[in-house]
N, C-alpha and C positions, 0 to 999 in steps of 0.2 A: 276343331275350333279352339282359337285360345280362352283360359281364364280372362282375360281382359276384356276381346271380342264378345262374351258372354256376359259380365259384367255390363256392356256398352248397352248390349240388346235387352237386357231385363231392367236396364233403368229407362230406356225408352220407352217398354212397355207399361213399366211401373209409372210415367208420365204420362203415357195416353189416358191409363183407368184414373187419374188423378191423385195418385197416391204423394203424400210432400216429399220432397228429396231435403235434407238439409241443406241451410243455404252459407251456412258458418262454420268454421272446429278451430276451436284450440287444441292446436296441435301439439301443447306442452314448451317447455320442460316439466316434470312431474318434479314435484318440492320447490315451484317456482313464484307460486301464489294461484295456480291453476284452477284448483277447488274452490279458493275464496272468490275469483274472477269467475267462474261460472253457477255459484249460489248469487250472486250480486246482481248477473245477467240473469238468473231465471227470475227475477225479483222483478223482473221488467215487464210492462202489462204487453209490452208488442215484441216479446222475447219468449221462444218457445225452447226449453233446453232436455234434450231428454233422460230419462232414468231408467238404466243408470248414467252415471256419466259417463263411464267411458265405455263403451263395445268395444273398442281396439276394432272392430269391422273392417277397417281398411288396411290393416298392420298385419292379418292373417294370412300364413305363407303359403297354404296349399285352397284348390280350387273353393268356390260355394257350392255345393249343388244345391239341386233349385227344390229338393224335397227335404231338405236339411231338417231336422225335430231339435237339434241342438239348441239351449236357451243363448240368446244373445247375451245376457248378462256375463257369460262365461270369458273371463279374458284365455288368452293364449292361441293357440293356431290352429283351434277345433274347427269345424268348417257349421258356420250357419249362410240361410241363403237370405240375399239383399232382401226378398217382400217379406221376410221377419225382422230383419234388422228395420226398415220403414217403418214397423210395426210401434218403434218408438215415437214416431211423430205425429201419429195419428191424429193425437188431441189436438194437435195446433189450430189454433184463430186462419182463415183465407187473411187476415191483416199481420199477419207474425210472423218475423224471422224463428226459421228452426235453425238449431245449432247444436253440436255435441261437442265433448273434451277431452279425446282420448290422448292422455301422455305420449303413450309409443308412435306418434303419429312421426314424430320429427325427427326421431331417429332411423324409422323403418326404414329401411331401402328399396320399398314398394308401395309405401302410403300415397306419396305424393302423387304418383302417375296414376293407380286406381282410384285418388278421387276424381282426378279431370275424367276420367272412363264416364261416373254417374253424374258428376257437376262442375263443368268446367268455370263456369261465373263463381264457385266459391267463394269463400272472404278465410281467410287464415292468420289467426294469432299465435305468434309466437313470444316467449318468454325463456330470458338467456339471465343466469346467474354465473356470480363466480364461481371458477372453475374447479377450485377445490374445496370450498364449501358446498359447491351443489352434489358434488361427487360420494362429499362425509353424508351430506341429508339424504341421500338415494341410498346409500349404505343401512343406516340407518333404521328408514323404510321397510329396504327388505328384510330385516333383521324383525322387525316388528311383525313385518306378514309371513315370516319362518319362509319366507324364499331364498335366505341366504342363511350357512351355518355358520363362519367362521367371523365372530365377534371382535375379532382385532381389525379395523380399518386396513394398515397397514397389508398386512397377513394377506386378505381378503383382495384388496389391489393385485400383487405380488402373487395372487393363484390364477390371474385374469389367462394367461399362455394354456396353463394348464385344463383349462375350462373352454378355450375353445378347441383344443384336442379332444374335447368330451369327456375329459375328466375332473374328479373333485365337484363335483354340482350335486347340490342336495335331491334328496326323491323327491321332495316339496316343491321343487321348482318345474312350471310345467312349461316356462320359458327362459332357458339360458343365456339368451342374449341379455337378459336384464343384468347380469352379473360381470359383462365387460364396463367396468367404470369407465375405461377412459374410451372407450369407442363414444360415449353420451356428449363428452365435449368437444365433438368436433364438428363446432358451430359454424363455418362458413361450409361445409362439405355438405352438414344438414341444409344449410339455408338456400343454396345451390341449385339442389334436387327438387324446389318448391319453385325456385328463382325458374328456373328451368321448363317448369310443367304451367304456372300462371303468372300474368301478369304481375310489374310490382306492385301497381295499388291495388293489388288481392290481397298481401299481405303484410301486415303489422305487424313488428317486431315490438316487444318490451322490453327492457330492462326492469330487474328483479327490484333493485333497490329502489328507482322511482315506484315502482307499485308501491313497495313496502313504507318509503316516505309521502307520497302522494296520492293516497288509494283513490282518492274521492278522482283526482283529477284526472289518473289514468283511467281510471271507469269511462268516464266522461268522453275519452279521447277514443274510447273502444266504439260506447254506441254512435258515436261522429261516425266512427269505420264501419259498421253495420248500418247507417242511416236511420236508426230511429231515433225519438225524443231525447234530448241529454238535457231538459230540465226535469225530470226526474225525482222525485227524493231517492238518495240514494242511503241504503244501511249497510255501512261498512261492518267485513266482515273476515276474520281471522281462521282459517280452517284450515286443518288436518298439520297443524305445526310438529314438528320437526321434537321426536323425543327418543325418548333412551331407551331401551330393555332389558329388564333382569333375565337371563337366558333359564338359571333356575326355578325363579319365581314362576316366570310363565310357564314354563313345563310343567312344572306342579300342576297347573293352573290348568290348563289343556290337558293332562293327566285325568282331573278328575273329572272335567266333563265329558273328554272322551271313553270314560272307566276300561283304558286301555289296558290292565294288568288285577288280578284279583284283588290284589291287596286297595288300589285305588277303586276300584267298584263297591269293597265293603267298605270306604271313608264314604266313597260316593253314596251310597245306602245310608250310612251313619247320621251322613249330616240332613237327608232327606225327611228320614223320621223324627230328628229334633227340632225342626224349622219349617214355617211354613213355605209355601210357593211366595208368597208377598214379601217377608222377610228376605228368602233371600233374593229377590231384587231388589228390593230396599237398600240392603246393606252388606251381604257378602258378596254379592257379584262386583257391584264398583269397587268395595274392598280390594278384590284381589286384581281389578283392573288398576290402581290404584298402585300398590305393594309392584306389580310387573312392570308398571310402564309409568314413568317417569321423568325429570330433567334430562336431558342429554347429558352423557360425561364430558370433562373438556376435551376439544382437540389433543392430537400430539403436534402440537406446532411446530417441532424438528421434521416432521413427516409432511404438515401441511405447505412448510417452507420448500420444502423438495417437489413437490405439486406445483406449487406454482414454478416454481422455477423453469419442471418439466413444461406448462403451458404456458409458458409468455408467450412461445412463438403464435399461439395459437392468438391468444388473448388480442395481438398486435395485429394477424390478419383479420381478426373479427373485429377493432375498430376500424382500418381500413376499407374494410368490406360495407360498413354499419356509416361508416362517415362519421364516429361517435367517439371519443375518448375513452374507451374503455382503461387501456391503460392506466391514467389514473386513476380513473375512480375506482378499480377495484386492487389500488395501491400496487398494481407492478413495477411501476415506475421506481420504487424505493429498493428491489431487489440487486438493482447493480448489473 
């Protein structure tokens, strides 16, 4: 029997015992306002969002079995089974949309069809930034979550060949595919695979920059998509923005909490018996969060110009496709 066909039977089953299926995902872009759209919607009294946010559940490449002990919280392609992943929506209200937000959803090239498997009525958001900005903020990202080693944007693009050969990918990384930047912009092929599997008014597309100039209103236009109240108060909210990292700093920094090396276990000791437990969260923890992680550096705008350049074609099927001007707005148009 296939993964899918098993999939199909455990969420029929999982609907007879009444267990909730979710009834929504944002499906990403990750660094597209995803996090601040789904703290805004769990603020919602008829919005069930679960925690964490994102299980990646559907974006896992090998089978579920059905006695899985694996924590759902765990992203990458560890196998947990669908009645623990449910296990998220427990709490929900009989009057509440459940919904989750896993990024890899839009990119997966297995998401789409294993959701119609447990929920074909779905509703899916999707959110599309420009193309080489979103590629620098995903860079970025992993640099901050030590999934990626290679600090130079550039550099880091330019090892994409190498890395799906299987090589040059950090031991931190427990999924590789995060590290093809440019497989992420390939907005009409993702959009496609959804287009393909539901209906179109299953799914909402954003644009980054209207969220980002119109937060209130795009909110607004989501719970219209979801059908609940969109009078609402709504509290706008800015999350998990887009920062820099000292690769030194934070090593340090992860050094001595992990007191991977003697020398670092007797700082790690050192500063233990000088300080209390309150103290240092008080003040040296965010300290050294602080000192690591910080503004973003600038672009290299000679690199980001070659980016675009490389995705106009892209940028042009994805207005056409969107019926949307991307083009200008995300200043293609001036490239020539």
């Amino acid at each position: 029997m296939s993964a899918t066909s098993e999939l199909s039977e455990a969420a029929a089953a999982a609907r007879s015992s009444g267990k909730r299926i979710p009834d929504f995902f944002i499906i990403g872009h990750a660094k597209c306002g995803t996090t601040a759209l789904y703290e805004m919607l769990k603020r919602h009294p008829q919005i069930y969002m679960s925690d964490p946010k994102e299980p990646w559940f559907f974006a896992r490449d090998n089978p579920q079995p059905k006695d899985s002990e694996r924590s759902v919280a765990v992203t990458g392609t560890q196998p947990v089974s669908l009645e623990k992943y449910l296990r998220l929506f427990e709490g929900a209200r009989p009057d509440q949309r459940t919904g989750e937000a896993s990024t890899s959803y839009i990119w997966s090239p297995i998401a789409a069809e294993r959701i119609a498997e447990v929920q074909p009525h779905a509703r899916m958001i999707a959110i599309l930034r420009e193309p080489a900005s979103f590629m620098r903020a995903v860079h970025l990202q992993l640099l901050k979550m030590h999934r990626e080693s290679e600090t130079d944007f550039r550099k880091a693009v330019a090892l994409e060949q190498p890395r799906l050969e299987g090589r040059e990918i950090p031991a931190s990384n427990p999924w590789p595919q995060t590290l093809i930047y440019s497989h992420r912009v390939r907005y009409v092929e993702q959009l496609r695979r959804f287009h393909a599997t539901f209906a179109p008014e299953q799914l909402l597309v954003l644009i980054y920059d209207d969220f980002r100039r119109e937060n209130e209103a795009t909110v607004r236009k989501v719970q219209r998509f979801l059908e609940v109240d969109d009078t609402q108060p709504i509290e706008t909210v800015d999350a998990n923005p887009t920062i820099g990292t000292s690769v030194r700093v934070d090593g340090f920094r992860r050094g001595l909490a992990t007191g991977r090396n003697p020398a670092m276990r007797a700082i790690q000791a050192t500063g233990k018996a000088l300080t209390t437990s309150g103290l240092r969260k008080r003040v040296y923890y965010p300290l050294m969060r602080r000192l690591s992680h910080g503004e973003a550096p600038p672009p290299d705008e000679s690199f980001m110009l070659e980016l675009r350049r490389r995705f106009k074609a892209e940028v042009e099927a994805t207005s056409e496709y969107l019926d949307r001007d991307l083009v200008s707005l995300w200043g293609y148009d001036a490239l020539g």
